[in-house]
PDB file of N, CA, C and O in Angstrom, chain B, residues numbered from 101:
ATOM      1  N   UNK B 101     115.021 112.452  60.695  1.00  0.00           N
ATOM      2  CA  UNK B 101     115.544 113.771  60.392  1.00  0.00           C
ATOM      3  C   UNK B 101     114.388 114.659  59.911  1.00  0.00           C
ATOM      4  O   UNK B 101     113.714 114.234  58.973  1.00  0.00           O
ATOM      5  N   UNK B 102     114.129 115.684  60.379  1.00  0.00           N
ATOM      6  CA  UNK B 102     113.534 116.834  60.093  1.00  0.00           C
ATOM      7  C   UNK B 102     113.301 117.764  58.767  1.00  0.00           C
ATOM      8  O   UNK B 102     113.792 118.891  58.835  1.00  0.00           O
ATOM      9  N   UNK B 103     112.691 117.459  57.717  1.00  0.00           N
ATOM     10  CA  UNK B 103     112.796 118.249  57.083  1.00  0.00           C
ATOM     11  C   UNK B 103     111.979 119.363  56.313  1.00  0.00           C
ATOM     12  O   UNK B 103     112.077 119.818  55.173  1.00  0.00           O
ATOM     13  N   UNK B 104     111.163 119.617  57.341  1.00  0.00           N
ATOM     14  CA  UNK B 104     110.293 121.042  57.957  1.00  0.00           C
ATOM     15  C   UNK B 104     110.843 121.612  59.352  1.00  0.00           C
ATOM     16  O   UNK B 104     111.608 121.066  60.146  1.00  0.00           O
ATOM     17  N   UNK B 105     110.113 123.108  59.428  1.00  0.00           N
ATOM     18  CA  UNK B 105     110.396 123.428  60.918  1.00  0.00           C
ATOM     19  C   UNK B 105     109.504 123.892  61.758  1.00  0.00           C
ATOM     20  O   UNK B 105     109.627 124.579  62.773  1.00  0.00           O
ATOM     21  N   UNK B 106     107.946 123.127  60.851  1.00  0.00           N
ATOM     22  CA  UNK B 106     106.910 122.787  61.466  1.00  0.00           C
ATOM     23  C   UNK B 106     106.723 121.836  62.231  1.00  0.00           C
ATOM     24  O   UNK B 106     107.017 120.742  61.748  1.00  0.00           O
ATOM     25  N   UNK B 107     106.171 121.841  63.709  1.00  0.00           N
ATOM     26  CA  UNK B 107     106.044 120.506  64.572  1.00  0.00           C
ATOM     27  C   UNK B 107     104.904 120.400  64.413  1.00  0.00           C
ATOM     28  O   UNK B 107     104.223 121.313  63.946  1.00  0.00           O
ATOM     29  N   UNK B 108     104.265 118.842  64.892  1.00  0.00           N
ATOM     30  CA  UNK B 108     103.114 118.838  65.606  1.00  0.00           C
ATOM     31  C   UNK B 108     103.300 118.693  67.215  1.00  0.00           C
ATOM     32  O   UNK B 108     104.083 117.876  67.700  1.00  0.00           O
ATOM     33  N   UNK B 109     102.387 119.696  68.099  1.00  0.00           N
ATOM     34  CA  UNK B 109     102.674 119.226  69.485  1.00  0.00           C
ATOM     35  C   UNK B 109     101.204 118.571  69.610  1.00  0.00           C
ATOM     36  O   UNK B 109     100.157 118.867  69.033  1.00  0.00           O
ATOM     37  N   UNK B 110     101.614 117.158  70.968  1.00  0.00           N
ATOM     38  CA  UNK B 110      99.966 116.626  71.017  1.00  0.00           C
ATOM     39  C   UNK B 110     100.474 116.483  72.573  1.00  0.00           C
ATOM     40  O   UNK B 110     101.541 116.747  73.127  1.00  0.00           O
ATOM     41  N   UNK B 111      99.243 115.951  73.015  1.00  0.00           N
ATOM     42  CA  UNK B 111      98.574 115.748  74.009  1.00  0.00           C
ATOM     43  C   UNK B 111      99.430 116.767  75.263  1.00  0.00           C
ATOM     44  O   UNK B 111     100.387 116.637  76.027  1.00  0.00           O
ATOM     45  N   UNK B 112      98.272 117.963  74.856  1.00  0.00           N
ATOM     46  CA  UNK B 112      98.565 118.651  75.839  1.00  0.00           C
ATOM     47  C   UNK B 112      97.581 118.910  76.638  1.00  0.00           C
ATOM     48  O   UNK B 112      96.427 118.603  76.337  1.00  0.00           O
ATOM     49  N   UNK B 113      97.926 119.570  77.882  1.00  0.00           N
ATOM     50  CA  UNK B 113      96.548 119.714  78.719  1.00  0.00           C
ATOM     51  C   UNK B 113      96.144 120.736  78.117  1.00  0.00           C
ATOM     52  O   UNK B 113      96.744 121.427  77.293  1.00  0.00           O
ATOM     53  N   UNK B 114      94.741 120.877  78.678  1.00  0.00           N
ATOM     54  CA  UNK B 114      93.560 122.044  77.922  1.00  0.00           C
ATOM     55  C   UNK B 114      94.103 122.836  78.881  1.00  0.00           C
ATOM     56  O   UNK B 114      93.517 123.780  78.350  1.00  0.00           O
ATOM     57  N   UNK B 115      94.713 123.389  79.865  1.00  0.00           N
ATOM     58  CA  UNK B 115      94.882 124.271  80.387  1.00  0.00           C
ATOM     59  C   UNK B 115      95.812 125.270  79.988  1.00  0.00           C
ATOM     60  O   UNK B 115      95.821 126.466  80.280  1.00  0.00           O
ATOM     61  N   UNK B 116      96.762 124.473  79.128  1.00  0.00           N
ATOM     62  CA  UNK B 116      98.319 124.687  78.835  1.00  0.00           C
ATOM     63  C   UNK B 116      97.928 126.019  78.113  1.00  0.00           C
ATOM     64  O   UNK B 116      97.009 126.016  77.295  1.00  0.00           O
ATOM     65  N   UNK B 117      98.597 127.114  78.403  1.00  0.00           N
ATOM     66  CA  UNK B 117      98.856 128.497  77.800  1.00  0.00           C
ATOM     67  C   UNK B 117      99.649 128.270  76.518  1.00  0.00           C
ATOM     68  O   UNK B 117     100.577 127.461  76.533  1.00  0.00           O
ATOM     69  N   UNK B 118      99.364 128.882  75.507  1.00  0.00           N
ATOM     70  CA  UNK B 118     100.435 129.098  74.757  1.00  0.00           C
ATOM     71  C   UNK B 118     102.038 129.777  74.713  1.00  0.00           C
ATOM     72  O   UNK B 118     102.943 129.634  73.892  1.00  0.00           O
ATOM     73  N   UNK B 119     101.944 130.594  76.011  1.00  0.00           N
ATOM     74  CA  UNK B 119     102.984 131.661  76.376  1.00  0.00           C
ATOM     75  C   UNK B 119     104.032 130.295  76.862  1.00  0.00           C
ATOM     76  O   UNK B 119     105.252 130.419  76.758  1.00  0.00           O
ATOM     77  N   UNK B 120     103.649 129.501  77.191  1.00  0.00           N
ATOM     78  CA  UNK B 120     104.377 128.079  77.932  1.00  0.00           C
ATOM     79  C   UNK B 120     104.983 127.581  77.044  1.00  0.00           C
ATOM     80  O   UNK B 120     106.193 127.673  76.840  1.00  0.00           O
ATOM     81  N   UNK B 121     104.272 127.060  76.490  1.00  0.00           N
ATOM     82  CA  UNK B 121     104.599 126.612  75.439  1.00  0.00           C
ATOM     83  C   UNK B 121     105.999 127.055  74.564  1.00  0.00           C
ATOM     84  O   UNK B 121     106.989 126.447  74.157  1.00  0.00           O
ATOM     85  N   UNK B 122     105.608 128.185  74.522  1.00  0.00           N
ATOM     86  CA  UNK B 122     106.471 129.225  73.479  1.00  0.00           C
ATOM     87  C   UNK B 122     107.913 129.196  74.111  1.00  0.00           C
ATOM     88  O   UNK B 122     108.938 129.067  73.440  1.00  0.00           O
ATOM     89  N   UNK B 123     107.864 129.364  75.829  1.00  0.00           N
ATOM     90  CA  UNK B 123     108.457 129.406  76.259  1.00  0.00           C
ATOM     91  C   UNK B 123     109.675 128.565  76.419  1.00  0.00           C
ATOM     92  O   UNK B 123     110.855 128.898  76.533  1.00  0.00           O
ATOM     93  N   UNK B 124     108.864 126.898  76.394  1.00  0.00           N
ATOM     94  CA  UNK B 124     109.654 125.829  76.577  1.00  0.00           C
ATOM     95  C   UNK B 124     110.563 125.561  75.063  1.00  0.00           C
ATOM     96  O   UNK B 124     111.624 124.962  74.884  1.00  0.00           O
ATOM     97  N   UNK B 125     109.966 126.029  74.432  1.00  0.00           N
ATOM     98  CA  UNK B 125     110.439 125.639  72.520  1.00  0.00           C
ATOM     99  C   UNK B 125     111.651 126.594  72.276  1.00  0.00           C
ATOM    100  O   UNK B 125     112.643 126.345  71.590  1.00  0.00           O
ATOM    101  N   UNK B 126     111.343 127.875  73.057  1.00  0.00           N
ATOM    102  CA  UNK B 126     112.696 129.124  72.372  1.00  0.00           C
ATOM    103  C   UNK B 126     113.605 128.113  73.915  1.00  0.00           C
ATOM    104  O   UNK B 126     114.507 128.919  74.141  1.00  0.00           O
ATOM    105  N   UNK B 127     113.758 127.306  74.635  1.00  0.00           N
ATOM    106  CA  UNK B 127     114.792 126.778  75.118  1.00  0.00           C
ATOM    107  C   UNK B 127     115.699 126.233  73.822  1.00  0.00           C
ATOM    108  O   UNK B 127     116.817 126.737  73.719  1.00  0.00           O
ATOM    109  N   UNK B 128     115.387 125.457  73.043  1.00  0.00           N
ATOM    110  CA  UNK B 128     115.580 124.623  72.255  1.00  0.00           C
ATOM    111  C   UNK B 128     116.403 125.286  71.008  1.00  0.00           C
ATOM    112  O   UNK B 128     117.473 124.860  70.574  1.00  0.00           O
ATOM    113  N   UNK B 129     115.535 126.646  70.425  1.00  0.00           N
ATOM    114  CA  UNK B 129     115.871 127.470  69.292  1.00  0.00           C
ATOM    115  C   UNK B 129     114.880 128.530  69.131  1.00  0.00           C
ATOM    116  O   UNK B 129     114.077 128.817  70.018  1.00  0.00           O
ATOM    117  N   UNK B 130     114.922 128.953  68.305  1.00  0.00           N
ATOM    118  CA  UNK B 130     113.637 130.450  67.898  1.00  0.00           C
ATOM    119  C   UNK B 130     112.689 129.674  67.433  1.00  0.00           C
ATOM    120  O   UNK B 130     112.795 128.676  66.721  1.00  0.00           O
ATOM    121  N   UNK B 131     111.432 130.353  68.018  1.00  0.00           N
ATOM    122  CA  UNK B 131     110.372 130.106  67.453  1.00  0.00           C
ATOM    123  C   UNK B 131     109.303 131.126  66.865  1.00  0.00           C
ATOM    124  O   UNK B 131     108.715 131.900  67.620  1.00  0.00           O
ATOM    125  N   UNK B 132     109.048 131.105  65.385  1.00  0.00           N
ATOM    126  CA  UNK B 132     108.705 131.638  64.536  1.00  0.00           C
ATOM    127  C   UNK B 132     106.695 131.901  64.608  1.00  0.00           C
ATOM    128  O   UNK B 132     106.021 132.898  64.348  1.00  0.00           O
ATOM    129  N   UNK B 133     106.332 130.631  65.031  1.00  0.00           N
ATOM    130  CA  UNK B 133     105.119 130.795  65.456  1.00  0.00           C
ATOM    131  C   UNK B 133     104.324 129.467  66.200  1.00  0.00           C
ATOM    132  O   UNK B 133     104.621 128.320  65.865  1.00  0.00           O
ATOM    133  N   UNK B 134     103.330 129.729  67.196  1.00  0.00           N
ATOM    134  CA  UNK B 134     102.632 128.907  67.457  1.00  0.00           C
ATOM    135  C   UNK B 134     101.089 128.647  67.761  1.00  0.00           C
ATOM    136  O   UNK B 134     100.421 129.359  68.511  1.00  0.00           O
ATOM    137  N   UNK B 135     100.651 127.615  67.128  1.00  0.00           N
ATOM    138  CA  UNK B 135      99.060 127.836  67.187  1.00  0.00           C
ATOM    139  C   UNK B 135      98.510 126.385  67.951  1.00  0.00           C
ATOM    140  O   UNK B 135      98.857 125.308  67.467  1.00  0.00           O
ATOM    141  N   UNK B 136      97.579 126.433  69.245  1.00  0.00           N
ATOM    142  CA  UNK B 136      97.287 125.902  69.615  1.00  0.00           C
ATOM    143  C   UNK B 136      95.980 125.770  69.362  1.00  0.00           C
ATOM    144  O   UNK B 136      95.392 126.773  69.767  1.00  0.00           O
ATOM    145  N   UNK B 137      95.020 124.733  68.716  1.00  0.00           N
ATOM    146  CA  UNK B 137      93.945 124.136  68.365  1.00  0.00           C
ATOM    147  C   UNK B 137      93.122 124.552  69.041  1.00  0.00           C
ATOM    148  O   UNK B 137      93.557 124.636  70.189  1.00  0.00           O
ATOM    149  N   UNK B 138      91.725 125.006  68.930  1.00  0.00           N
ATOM    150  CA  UNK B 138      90.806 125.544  70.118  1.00  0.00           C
ATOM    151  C   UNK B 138      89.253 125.108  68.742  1.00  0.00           C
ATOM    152  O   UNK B 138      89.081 125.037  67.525  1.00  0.00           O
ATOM    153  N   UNK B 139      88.404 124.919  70.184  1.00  0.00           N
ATOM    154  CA  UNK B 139      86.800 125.112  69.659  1.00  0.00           C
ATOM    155  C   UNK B 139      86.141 124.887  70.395  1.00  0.00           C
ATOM    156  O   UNK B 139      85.993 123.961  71.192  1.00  0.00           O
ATOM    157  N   UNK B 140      85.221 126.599  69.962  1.00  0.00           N
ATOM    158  CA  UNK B 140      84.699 126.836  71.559  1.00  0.00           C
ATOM    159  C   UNK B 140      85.241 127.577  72.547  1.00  0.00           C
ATOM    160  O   UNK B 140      84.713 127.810  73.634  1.00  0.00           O
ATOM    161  N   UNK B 141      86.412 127.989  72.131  1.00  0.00           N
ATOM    162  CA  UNK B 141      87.400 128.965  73.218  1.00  0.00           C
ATOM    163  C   UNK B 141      87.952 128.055  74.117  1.00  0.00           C
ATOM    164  O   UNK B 141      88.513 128.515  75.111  1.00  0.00           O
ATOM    165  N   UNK B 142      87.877 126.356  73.886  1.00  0.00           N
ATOM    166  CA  UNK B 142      88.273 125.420  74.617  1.00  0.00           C
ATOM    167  C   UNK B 142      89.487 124.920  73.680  1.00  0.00           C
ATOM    168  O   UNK B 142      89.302 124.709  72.481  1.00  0.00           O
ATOM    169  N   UNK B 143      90.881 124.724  74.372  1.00  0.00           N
ATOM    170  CA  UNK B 143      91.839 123.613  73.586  1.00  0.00           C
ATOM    171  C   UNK B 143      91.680 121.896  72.834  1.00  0.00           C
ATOM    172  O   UNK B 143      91.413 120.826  73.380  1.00  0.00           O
ATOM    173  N   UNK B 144      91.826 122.060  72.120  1.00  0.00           N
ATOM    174  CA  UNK B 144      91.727 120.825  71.624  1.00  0.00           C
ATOM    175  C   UNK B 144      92.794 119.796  71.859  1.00  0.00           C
ATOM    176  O   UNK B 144      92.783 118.681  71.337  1.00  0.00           O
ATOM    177  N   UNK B 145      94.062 120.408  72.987  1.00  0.00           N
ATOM    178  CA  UNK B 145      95.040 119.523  73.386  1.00  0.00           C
ATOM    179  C   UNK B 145      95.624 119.218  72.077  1.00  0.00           C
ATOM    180  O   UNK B 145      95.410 118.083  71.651  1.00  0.00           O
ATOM    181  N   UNK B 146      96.383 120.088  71.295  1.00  0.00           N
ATOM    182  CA  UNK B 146      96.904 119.979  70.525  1.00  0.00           C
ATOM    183  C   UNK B 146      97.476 121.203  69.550  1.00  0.00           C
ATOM    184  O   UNK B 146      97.251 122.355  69.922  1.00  0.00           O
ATOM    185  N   UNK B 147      98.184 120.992  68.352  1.00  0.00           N
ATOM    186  CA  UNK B 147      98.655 122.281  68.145  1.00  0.00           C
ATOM    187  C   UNK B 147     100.086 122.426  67.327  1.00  0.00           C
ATOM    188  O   UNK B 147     100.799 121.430  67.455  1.00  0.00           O
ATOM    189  N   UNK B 148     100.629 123.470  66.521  1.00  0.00           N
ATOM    190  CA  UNK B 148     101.430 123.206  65.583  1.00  0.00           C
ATOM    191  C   UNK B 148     102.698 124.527  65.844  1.00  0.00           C
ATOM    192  O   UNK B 148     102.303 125.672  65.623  1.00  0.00           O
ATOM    193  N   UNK B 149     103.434 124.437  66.073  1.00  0.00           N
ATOM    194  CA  UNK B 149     104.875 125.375  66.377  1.00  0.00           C
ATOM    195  C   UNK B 149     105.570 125.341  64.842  1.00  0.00           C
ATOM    196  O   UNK B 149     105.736 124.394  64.073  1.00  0.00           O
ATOM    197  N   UNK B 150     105.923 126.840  64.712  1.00  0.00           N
ATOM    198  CA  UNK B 150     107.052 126.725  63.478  1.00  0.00           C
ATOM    199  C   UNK B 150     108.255 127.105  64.174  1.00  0.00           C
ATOM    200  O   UNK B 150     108.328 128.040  64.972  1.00  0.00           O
ATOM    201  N   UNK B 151     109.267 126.282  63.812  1.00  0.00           N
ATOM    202  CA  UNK B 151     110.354 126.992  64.600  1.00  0.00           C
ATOM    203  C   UNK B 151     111.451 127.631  63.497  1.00  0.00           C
ATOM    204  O   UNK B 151     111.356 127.392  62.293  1.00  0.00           O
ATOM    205  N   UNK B 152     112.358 128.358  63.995  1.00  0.00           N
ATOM    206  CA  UNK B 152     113.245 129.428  63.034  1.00  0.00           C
ATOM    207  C   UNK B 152     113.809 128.470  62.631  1.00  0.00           C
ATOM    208  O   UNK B 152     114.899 129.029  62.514  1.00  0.00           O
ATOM    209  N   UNK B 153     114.048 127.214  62.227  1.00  0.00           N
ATOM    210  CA  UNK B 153     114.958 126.725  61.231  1.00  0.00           C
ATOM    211  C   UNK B 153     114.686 125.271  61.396  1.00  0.00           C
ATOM    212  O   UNK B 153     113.888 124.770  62.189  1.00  0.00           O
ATOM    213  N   UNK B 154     115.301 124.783  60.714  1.00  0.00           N
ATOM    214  CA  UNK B 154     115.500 122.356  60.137  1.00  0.00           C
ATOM    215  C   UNK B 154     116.054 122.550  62.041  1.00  0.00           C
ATOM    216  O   UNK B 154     115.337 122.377  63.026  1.00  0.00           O
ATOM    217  N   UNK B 155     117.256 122.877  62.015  1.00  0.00           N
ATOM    218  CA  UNK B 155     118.389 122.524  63.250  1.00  0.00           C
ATOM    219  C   UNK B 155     117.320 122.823  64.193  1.00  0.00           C
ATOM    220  O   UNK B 155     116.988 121.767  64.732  1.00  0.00           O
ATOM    221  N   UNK B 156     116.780 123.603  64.535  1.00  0.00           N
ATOM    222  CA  UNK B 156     116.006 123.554  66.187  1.00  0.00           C
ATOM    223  C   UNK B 156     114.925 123.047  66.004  1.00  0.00           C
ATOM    224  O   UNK B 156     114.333 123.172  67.076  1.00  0.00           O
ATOM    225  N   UNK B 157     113.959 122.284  64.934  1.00  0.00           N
ATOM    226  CA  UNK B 157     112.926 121.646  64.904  1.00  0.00           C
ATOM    227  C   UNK B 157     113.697 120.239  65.347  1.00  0.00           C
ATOM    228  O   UNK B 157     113.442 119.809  66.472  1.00  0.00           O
ATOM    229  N   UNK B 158     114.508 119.602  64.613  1.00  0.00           N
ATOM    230  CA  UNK B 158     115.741 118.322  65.110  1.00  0.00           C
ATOM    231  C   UNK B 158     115.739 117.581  65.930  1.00  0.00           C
ATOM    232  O   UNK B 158     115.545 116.397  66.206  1.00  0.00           O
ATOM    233  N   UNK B 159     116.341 119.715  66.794  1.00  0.00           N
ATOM    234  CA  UNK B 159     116.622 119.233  67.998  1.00  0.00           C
ATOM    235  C   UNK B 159     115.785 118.887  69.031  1.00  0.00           C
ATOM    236  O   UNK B 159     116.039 118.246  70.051  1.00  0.00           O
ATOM    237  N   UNK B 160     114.483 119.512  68.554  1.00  0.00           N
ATOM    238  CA  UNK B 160     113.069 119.452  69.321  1.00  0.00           C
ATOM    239  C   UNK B 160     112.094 117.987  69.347  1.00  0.00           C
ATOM    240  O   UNK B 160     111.192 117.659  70.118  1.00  0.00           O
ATOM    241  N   UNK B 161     112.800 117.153  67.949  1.00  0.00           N
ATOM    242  CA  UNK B 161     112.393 115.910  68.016  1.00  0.00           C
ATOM    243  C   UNK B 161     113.239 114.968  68.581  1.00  0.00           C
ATOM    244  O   UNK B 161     112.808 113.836  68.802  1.00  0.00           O
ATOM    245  N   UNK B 162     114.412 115.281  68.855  1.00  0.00           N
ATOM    246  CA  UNK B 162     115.467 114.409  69.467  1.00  0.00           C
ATOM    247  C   UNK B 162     115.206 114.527  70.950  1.00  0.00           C
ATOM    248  O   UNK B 162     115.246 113.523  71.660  1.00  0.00           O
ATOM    249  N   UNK B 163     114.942 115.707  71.430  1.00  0.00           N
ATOM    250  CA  UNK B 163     114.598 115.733  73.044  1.00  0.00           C
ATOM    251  C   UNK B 163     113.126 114.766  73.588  1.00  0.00           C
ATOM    252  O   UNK B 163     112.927 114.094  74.600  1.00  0.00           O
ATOM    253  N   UNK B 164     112.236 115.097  72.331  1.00  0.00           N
ATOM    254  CA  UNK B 164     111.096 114.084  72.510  1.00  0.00           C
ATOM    255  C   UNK B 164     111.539 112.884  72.593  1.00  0.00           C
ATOM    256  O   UNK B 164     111.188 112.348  73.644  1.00  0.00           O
ATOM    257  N   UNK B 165     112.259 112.142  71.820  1.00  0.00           N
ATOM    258  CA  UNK B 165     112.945 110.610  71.599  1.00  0.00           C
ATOM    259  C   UNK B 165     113.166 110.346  72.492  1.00  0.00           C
ATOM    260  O   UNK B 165     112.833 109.302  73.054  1.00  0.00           O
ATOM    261  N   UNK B 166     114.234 111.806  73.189  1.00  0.00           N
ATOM    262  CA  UNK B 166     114.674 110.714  74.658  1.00  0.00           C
ATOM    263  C   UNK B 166     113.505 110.917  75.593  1.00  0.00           C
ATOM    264  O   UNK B 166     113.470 110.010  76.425  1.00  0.00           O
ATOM    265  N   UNK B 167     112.447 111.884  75.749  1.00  0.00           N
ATOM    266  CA  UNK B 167     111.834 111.496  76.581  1.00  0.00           C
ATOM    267  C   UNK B 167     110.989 110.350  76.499  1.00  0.00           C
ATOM    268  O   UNK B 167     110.982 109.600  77.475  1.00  0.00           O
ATOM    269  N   UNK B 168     110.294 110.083  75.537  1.00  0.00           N
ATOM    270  CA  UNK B 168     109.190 108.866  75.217  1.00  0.00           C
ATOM    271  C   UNK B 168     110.224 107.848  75.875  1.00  0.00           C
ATOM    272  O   UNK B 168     109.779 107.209  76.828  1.00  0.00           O
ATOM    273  N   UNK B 169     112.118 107.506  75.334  1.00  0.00           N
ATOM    274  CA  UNK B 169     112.241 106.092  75.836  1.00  0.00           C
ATOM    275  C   UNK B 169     112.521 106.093  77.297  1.00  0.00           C
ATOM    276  O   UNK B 169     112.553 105.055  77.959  1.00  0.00           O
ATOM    277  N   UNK B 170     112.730 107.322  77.803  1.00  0.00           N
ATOM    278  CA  UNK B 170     112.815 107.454  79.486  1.00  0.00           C
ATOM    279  C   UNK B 170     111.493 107.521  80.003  1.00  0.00           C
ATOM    280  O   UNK B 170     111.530 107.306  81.214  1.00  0.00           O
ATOM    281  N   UNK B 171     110.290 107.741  79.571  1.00  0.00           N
ATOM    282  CA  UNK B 171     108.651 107.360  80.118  1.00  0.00           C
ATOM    283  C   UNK B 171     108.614 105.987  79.746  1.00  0.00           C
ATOM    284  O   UNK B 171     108.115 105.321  80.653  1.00  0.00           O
ATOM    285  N   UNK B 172     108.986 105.238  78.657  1.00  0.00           N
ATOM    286  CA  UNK B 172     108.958 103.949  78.060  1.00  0.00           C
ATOM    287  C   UNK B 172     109.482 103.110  79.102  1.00  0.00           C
ATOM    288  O   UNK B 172     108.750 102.193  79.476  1.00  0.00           O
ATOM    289  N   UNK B 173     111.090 103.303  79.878  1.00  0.00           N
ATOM    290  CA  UNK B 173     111.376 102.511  80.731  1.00  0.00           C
ATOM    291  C   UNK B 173     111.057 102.707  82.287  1.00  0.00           C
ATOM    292  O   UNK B 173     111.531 101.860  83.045  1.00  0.00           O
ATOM    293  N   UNK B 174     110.209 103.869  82.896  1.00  0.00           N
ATOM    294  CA  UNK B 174     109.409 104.218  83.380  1.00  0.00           C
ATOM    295  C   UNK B 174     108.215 103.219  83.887  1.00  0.00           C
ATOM    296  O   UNK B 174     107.905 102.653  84.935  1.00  0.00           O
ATOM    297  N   UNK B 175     107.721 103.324  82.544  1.00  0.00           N
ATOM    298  CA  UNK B 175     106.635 102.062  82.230  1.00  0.00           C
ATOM    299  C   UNK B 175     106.581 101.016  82.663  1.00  0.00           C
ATOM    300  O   UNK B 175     105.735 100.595  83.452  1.00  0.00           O
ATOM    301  N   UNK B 176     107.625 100.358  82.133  1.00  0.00           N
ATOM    302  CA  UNK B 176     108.222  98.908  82.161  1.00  0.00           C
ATOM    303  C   UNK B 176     108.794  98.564  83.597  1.00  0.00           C
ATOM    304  O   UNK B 176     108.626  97.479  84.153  1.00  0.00           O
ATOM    305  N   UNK B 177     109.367  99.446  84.028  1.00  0.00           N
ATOM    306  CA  UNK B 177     109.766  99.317  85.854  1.00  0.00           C
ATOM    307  C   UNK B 177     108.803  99.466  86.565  1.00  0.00           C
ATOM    308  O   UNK B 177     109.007  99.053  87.707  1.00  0.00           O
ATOM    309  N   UNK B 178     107.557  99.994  86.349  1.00  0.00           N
ATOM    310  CA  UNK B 178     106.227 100.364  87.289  1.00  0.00           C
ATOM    311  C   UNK B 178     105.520  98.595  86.834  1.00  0.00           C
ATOM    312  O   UNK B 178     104.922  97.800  87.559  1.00  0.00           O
ATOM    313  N   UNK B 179     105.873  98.493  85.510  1.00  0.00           N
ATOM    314  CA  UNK B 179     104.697  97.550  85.171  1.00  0.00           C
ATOM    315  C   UNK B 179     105.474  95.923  85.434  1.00  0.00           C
ATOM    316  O   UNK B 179     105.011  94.888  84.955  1.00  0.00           O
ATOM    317  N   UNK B 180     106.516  95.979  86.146  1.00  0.00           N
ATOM    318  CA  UNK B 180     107.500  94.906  86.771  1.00  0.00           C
ATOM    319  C   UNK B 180     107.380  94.916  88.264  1.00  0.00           C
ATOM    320  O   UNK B 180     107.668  93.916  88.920  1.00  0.00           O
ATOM    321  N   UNK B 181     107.008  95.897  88.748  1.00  0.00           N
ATOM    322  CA  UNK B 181     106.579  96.429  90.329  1.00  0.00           C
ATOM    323  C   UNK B 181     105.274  95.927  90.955  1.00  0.00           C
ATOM    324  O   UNK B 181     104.971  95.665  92.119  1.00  0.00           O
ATOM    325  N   UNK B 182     104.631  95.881  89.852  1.00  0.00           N
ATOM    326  CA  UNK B 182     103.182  95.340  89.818  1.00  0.00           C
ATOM    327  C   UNK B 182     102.688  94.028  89.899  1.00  0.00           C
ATOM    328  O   UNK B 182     101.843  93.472  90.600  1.00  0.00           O
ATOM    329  N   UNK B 183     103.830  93.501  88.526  1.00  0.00           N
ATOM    330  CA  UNK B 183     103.732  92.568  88.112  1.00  0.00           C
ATOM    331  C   UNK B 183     104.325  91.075  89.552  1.00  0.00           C
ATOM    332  O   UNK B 183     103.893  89.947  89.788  1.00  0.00           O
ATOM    333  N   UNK B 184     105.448  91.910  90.155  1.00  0.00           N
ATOM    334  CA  UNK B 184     105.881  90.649  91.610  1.00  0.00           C
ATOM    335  C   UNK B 184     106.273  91.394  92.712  1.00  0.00           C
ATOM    336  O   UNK B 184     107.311  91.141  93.323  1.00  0.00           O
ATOM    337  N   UNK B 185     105.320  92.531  93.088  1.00  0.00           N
ATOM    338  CA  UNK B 185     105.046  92.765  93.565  1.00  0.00           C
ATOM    339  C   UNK B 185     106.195  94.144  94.021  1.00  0.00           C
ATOM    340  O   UNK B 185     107.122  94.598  93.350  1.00  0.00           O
ATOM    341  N   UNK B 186     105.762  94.520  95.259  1.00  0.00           N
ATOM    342  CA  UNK B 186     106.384  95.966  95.904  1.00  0.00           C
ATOM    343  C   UNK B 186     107.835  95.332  96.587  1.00  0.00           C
ATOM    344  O   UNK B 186     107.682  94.902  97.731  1.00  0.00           O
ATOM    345  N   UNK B 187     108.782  95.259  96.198  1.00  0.00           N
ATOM    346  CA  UNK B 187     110.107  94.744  97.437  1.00  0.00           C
ATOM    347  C   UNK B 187     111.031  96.111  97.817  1.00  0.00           C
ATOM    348  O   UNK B 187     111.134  97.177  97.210  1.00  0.00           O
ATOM    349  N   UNK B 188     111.689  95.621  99.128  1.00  0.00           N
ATOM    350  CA  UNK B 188     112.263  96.823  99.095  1.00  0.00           C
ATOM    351  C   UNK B 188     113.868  96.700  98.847  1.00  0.00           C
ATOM    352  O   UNK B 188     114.375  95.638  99.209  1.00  0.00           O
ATOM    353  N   UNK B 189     114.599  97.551  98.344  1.00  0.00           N
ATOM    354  CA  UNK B 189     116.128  97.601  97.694  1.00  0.00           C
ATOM    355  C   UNK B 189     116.651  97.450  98.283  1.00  0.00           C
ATOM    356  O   UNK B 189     116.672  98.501  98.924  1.00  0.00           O
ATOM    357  N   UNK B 190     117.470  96.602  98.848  1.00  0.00           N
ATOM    358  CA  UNK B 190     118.802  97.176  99.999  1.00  0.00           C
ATOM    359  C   UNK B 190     119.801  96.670  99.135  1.00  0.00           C
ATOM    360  O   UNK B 190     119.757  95.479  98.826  1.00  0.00           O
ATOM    361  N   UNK B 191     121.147  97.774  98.482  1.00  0.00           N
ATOM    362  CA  UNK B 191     122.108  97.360  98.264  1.00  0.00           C
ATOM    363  C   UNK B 191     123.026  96.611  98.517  1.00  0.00           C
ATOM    364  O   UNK B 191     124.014  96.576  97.784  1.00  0.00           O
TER     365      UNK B 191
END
């Protein structure tokens, strides 16, 4: 549970705009501010969002959750594919 409505965002590409960013977060709820890490006028792939309240920071860590365990089983099906090899499905 959340109890700031400060994030940390990481591993982002150095390319990533902040306007994107901003963009993808007010899906979620308002966002109050965001600062993406730089040195050198280069990103540091990383970076800190305040969002307008506890409830849309939350909800912004709950959408992460499910993504990490849907890349997690991702993982695990690529790394089972590998592991005995390529077959093909037939229902």
């Amino acid at each position: 549970m959340a109890t700031s409505s400060r994030l940390f965002i990481g591993n982002l590409n150095y390319k990533t705009k902040a306007e994107i960013i901003g963009h993808l977060f007010e899906t979620i709820g308002g966002v109050d501010s965001l600062d993406i890490s730089c040195k050198n006028g280069r990103s540091l792939e990383y970076g800190f969002i305040e969002m307008a309240d506890v409830e849309s920071a939350e909800r912004a860590h709950y959408i992460n959750d499910c993504r990490s365990g849907i890349e997690k089983i991702l993982l695990d099906i690529i790394e089972l594919i590998v592991e005995h090899g390529i077959q093909k499905y037939d229902p």
